[in-house]
C-alpha positions in Angstrom: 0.0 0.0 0.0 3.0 2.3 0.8 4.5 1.9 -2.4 1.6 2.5 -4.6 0.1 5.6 -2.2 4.4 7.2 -2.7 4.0 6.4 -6.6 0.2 7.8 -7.0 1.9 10.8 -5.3 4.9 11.0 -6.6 2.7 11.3 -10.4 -0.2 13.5 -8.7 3.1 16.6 -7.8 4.3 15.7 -11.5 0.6 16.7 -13.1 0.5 19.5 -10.8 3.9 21.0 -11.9 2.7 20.7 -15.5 -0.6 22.1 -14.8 1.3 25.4 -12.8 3.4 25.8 -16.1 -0.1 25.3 -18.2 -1.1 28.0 -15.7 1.5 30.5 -16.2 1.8 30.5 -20.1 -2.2 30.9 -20.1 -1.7 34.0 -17.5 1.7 35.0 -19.8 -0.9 34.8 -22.9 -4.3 36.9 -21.3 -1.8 39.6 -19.5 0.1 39.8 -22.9 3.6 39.2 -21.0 5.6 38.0 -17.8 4.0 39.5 -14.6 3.8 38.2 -11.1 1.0 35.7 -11.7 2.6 34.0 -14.1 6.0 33.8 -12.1 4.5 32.6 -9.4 2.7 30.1 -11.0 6.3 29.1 -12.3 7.7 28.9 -9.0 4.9 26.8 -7.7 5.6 24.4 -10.6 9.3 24.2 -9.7 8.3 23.3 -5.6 6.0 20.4 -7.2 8.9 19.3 -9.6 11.2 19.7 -6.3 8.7 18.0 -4.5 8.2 14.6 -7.0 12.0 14.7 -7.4 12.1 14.4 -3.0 9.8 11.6 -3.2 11.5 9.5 -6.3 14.4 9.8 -4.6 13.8 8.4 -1.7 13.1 11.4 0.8 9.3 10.8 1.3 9.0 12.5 4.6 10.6 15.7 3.4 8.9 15.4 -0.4 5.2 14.0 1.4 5.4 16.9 3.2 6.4 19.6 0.4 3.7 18.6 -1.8 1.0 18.2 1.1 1.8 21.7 1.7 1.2 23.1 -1.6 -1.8 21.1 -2.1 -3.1 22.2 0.7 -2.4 26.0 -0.8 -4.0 25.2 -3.9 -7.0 23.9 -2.2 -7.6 26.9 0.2 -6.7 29.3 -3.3 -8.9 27.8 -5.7 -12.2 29.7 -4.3 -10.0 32.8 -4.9 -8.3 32.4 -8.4 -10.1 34.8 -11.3 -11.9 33.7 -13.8 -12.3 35.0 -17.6 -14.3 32.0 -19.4 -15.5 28.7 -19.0 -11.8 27.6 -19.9 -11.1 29.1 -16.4 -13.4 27.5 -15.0 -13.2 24.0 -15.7 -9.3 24.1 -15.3 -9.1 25.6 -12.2 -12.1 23.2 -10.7 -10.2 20.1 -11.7 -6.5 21.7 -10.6 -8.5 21.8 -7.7 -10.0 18.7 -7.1 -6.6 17.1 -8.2 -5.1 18.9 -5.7 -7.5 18.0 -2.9 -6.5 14.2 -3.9 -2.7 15.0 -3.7 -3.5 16.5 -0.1 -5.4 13.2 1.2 -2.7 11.2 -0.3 -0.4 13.3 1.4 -2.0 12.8 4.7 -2.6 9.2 4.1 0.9 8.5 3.3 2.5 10.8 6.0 -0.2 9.1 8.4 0.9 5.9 7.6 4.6 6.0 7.7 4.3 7.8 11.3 2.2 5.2 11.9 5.0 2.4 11.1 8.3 4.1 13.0 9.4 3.1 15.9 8.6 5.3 18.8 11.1 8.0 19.5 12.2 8.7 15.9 10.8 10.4 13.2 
């Protein structure tokens, strides 16, 4: 179960990344050029990439933890984001909703190696 919740993950921070990079060319293309929404969205694509790259390589703590935390700021920001057109809309529900899922898999797989160490080590 461990293996398969670290490698659902592991591909759940990957689709995020490419959907932040989706993200900031579409804000690069309705703002007609670079501006802080679209480098942010960049940035946040980089923390998923860093945050798959944790978890392939064998850091799952550090990495589970990364990308629980973004999901989780993707899932309190989606109520908030702007939307132009339906476009917007059904993107940013489903970046959503994929995110939510990277958050309980986050959870379930932090839970569950807490739940396996020995006591007195992390």
């Amino acid at each position: 179960m461990n293996g398969r919740t670290l490698t659902v993950l592991t591909i759940v921070a990957g689709a995020l990344a490419l959907g932040e990079f989706g993200s900031a060319v579409m804000i690069w293309l309705e703002h007609t050029g670079p501006g802080a929404g679209a480098l942010l969205a960049v940035f946040f694509g980089v923390l998923f990439l860093l945050g798959a790259w944790l978890l392939r390589s064998g850091r799952v703590t550090a990495g589970t933890i990364l990308v629980g935390l973004l999901c989780l700021v993707e899932v309190v920001g989606v109520p908030f984001y702007t939307r132009h057109n339906a476009g917007d809309w059904v993107f940013q529900i489903s970046y959503g909703l994929v995110s939510l899922a990277g958050l309980v898999v986050a959870i379930a797989l932090f839970a569950g190696r807490r739940r396996r160490s020995p006591a007195g080590t992390a």
